[in-house]
C-alpha positions as CSV (number, residue, x, y, z in Angstrom):
1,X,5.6,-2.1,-15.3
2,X,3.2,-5.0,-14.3
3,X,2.5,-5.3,-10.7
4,X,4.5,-8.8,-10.8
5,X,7.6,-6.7,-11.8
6,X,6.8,-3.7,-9.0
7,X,6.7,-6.6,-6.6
8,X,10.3,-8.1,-7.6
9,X,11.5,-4.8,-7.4
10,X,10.6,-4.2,-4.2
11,X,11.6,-7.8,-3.5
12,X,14.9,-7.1,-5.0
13,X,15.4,-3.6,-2.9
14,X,14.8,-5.1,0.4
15,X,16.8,-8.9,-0.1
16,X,20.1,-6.4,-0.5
17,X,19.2,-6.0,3.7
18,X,19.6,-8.8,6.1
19,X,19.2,-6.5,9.0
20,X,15.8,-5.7,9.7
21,X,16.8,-2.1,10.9
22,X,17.5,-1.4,7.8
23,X,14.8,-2.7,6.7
24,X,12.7,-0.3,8.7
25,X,14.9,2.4,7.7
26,X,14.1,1.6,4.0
27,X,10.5,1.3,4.9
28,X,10.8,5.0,6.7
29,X,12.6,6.0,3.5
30,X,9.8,5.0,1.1
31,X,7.3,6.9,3.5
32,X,9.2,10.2,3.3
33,X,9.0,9.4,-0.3
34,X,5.6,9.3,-0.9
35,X,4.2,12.8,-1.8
36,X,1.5,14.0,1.0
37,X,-2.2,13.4,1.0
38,X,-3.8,16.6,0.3
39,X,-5.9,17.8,3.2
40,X,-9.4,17.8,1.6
41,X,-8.9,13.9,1.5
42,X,-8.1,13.0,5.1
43,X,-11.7,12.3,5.7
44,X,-14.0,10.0,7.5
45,X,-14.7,8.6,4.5
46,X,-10.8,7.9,3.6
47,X,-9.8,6.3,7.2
48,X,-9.1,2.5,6.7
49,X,-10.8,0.5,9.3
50,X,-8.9,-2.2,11.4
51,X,-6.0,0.0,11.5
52,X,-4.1,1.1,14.9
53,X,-3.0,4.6,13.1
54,X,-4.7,6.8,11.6
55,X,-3.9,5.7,7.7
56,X,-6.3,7.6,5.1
57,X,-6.7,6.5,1.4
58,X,-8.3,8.0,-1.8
59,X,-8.5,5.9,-5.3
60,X,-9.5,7.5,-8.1
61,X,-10.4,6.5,-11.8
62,X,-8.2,7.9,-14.2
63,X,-8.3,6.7,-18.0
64,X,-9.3,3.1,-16.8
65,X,-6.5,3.2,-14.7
66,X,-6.7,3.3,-10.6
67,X,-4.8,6.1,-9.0
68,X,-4.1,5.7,-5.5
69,X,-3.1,8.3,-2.7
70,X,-2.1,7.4,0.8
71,X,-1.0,8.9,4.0
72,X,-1.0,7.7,8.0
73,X,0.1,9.4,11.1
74,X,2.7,7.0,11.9
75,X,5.8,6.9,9.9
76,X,5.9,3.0,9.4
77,X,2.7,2.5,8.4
78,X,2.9,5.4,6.0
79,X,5.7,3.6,4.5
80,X,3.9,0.5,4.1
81,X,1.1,2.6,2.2
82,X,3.6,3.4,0.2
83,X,4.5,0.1,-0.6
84,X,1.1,-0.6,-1.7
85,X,0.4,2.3,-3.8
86,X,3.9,1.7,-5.4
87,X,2.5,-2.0,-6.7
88,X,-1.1,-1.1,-7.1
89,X,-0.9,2.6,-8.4
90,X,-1.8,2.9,-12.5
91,X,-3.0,-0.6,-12.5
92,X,-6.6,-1.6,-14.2
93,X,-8.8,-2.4,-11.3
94,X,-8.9,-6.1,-13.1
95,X,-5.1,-6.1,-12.1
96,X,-5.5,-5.1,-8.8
97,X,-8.2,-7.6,-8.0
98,X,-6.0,-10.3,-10.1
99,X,-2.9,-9.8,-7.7
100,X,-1.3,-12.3,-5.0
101,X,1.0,-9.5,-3.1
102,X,3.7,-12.1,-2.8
103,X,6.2,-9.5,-2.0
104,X,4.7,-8.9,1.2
105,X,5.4,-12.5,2.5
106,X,9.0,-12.4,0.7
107,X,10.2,-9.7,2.5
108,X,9.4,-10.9,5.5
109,X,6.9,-7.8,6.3
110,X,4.2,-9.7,7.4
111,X,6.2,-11.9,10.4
112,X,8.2,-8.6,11.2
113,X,4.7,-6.9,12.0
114,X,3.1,-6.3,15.7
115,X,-0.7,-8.3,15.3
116,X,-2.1,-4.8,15.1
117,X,-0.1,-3.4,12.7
118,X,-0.6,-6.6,10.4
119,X,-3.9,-6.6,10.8
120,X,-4.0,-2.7,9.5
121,X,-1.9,-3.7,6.1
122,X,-4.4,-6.4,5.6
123,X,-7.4,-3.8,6.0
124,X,-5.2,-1.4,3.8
125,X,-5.0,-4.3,0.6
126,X,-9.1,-4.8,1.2
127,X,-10.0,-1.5,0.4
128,X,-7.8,-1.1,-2.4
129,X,-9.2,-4.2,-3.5
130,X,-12.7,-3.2,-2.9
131,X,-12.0,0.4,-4.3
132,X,-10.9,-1.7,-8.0
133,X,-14.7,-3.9,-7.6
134,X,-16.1,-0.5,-7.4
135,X,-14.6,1.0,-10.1
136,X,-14.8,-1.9,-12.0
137,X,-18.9,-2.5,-11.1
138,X,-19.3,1.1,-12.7
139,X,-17.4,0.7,-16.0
């Protein structure tokens, strides 16, 4: 699945709610959904800066592909790591660097964020992006 067609899914999920309750809810959902970040990764190293909570995040480089792992202390924001590792996860790092994140804006997640909080999903998609340039740089 291209990250266009993650995006519309995720688009798709959340349109079905006009309440944005239930929006969080499915947010909280997709955060008890995403498997747990090992230990040995929440490191220095992994912590996103600009972030309010404590979010960590590990990218790897598996057969070309970039394989993400997330995790926060604050059950929102882990779902909105989620969110982004959903679109981003198995991607080339040229896709990840190619992509607009126009699902963000179509949900309404952005306006439906405190300033901090939007400031830390911003800091979250620069690292991921900046993780990709690395990878790519090497190969």
């Amino acid at each position: 699945m291209t990250i266009q067609e993650t995006e519309q899914e995720i688009i798709d999920e959340f349109s079905v709610l006009d309440d944005w309750m239930d929006r969080y809810s499915l947010l909280i959902d997709q955060a008890n959904d995403m498997p747990a970040l090992d230990e040995k990764y929440k490191t220095d190293s992994n912590l996103i800066e600009g972030c309010q909570s404590r979010v960590w995040l590990q990218a790897d480089l598996e057969d070309g592909k970039v394989i993400l792992q997330a995790d926060s202390d604050a059950i929102l924001v882990r779902g909105i790591a989620a969110l982004l590792v959903r679109v981003f996860n198995g991607h080339t790092p040229q896709e990840i660097i190619d992509a607009d994140l126009t699902f963000i804006d179509a949900i309404g997640l952005r306006e439906h964020l405190s300033p901090t909080r939007s400031n830390g999903l911003l800091a979250m998609i620069k690292q991921i992006k900046l993780y990709a340039l690395a990878f790519k740089a090497k190969a």
